[in-house]
C-alpha positions, 0 to 999 in steps of 0.5 A, a space after each residue: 387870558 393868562 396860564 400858570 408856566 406849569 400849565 403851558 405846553 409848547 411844540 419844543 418838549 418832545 424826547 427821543 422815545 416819547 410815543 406820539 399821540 392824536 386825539 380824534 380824526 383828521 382829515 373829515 374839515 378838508 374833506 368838508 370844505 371840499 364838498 362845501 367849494 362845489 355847492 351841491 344841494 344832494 348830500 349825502 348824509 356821511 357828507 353832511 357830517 363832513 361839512 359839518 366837521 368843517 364848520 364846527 370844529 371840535 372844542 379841545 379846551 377840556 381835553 387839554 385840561 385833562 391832559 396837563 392835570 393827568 399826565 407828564 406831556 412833553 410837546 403839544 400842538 393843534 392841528 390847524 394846518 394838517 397832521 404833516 404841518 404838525 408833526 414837523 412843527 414838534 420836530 422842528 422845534 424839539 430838534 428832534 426825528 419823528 416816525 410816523 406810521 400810517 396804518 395807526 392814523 385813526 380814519 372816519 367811517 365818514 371819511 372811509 364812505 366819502 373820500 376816494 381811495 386815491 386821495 385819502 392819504 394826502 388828505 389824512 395828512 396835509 388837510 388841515 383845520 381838524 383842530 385836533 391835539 397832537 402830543 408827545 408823552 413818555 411811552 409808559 403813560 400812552 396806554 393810560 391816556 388813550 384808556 382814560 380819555 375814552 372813559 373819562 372824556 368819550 374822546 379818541 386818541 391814539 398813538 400814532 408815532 415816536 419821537 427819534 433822534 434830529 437824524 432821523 428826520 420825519 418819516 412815515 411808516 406805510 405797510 412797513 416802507 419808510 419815506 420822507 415826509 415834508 412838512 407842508 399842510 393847509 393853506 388857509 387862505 387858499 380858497 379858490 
C-alpha cells in the first residue's frame, strides 16, 4: 500500500514532556495463548473471551485514522511484542527517557478474574501480540484523545506515561518506587 508522508507515524517522534498514551488492554492475547497451550475443554467463559483476544486481535486501522486526522501525534507504535518491548522501541528510537507508571495501565475485568495476582505484572508488560496502539502526544491534547475516542470510536485509551529526557532512561513508577525497565517482550516464536 502506499501512505502520504504527512500521514506516516514512526517510533522516532517522541518529546520530552509528550504524555504517553495506550489504546485499550494489554495483556488478555498472552494470557489466551497460555490457556490455548494446555488444551482444556472446562473454560470458563472469562477465559473463552481471553482466547478469543488471542485469536482475534482488535483491528486498530480506524483508530489510527482518527488519530493522525485529529491530533498532532508525535511517536506511534503497535503492540505486537509487549508494552515493555514498545515503550523501549519509542525511547530508543526517539533518544529519549520514558516514565512508565503501573497503576495507570488499563486492566481487564478478564484479566483481573483469570490471571493470578503473582504473574500479572509480567504479564501486563512483556505479553505481547495486544496489537494495541502506543503513542506520544503533546500533553495539552491527552484529555481530548482519551474523551473523543470513547465517544467518538467506543475505544479505551489512557495515559499511561511521559516522555523524559535520554538520561532518564525507561522506568516504571509502582506505588510511587522507580525501577529500570528492560525492554524485552514476546517472542513469537516461542511456542513451546
Amino acid at each position: 500500500g502506499e501512505i502520504s508522508a504527512d500521514s506516516m507515524k514512526t517510533r522516532s517522534g517522541a518529546k520530552v514532556g509528550d504524555a504517553l498514551l495506550l489504546s485499550g488492554y494489554v495483556g488478555e492475547s498472552a494470557l489466551g495463548l497460555g490457556l490455548l497451550k494446555r488444551i482444556r475443554s472446562d473454560l470458563s467463559k472469562a477465559e473463552l473471551a481471553l482466547v478469543e483476544r488471542h485469536l482475534v486481535p482488535p483491528n486498530r486501522i480506524n483508530l489510527s485514522r482518527f488519530l493522525i486526522e485529529n491530533f498532532c501525534l508525535h511517536a506511534m507504535v503497535d503492540l505486537s511484542d509487549g508494552l515493555a518491548a514498545s515503550v523501549n522501541e519509542i525511547a530508543v528510537s526517539s533518544s529519549k527517557g520514558i516514565l512508565l507508571d503501573y497503576q495507570d495501565i488499563p486492566i481487564a475485568k478478564t484479566m483481573r478474574k483469570c490471571c493470578p495476582p503473582d504473574d500479572l505484572e509480567e504479564i501486563l508488560l512483556y505479553g505481547g501480540e495486544d496489537f494495541e496502539l502506543l503513542f506520544s502526544v503533546p500533553p495539552a491534547q491527552a484529555n481530548e484523545i482519551i474523551a473523543r475516542t470513547k465517544t467518538e470510536l467506543g475505544v479505551l485509551i489512557s495515559r499511561i506515561g511521559e516522555v523524559k529526557e535520554q538520561n532518564f532512561g525507561i522506568k516504571l513508577n509502582r506505588d510511587g518506587r522507580l525501577r529500570s525497565l528492560v525492554g524485552f517482550g514476546f517472542e513469537h516464536f516461542n511456542l513451546c
